[in-house]
N, C-alpha and C positions, 0 to 999 in steps of 0.2 A: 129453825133447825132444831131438831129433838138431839136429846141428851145422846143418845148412840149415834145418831146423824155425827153428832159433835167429837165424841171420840173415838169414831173410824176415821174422820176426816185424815186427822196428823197418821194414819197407818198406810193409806194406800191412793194410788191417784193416777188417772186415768192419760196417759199420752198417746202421742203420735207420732210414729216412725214409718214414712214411706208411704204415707196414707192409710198404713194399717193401725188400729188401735189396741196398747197394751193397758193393761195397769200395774204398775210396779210399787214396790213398799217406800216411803217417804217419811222418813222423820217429821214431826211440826216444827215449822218452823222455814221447813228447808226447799218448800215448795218452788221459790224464784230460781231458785239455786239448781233445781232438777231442773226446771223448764227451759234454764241458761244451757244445760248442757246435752238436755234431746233435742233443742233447736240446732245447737253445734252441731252434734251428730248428725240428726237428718241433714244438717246442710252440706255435710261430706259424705253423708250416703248419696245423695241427688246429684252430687259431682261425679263422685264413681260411676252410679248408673249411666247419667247423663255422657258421660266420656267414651260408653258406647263398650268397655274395651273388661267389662265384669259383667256378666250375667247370672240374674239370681240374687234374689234377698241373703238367702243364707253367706254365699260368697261376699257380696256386696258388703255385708254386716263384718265379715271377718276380717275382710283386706281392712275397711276403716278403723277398727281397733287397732290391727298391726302398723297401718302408718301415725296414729296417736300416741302409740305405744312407742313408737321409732323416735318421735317427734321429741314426744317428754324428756326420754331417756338421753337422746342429745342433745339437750340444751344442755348446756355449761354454765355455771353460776358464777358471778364476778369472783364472789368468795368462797370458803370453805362452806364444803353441802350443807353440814350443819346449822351454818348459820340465815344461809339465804334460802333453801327451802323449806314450807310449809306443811311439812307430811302428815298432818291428821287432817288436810287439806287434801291433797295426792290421794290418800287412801279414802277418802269420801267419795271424790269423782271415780275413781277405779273401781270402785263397793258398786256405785252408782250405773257405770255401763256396763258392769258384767252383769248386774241383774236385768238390766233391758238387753245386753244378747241376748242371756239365758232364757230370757221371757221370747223373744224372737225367735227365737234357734227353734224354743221347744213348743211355742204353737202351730199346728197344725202342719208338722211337717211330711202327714203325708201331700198334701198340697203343693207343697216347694217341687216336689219334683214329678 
């Protein structure tokens, strides 16, 4: 691997959502970490679709952030939020899937429709 090979690496990194492929920006470091959470993803995109009852990437994509979003935000924590949640965690993963919508939404939408 050349020196620039080397440090693009930790800037940007190549996934798969829906069997279409993005690249989105990736800290070094945090690579397992993105790939833990576009496997989630697409695995709740593939339900949506699969369930017959959303059509369309673009739809498909939004309804699964709003049930993630639904999901987080109702969990309840045994103790005070402060204590039991991890929010430069929270805001990593959220940084994380707005920028693969935003990368989704905004390729090639004249295509989507």
């Amino acid at each position: 691997m050349s020196e620039a090979d080397a440090k693009n690496a930790g800037k940007g990194m190549a996934i798969q959502i829906l069997g279409r492929e993005f690249r989105v920006a990736c800290p070094e470091g945090e690579e397992k970490q993105l790939q833990a959470s576009v496997d989630f993803l697409n695995r709740r995109m593939k339900d949506l679709r699969d369930s017959g009852k959303i059509v369309g990437n673009e739809r498909i994509a939004v309804m699964a952030a709003l049930n993630l979003a639904h999901e987080m935000l109702a969990q309840k924590p045994a103790k005070s939020s402060s204590a039991s949640v991890d929010a430069p965690e929270h805001r990593r993963r959220i940084v994380a899937m707005q920028e693969t919508l935003e990368t989704a939404l905004s390729a090639d939408q004249d295509k989507l429709f």
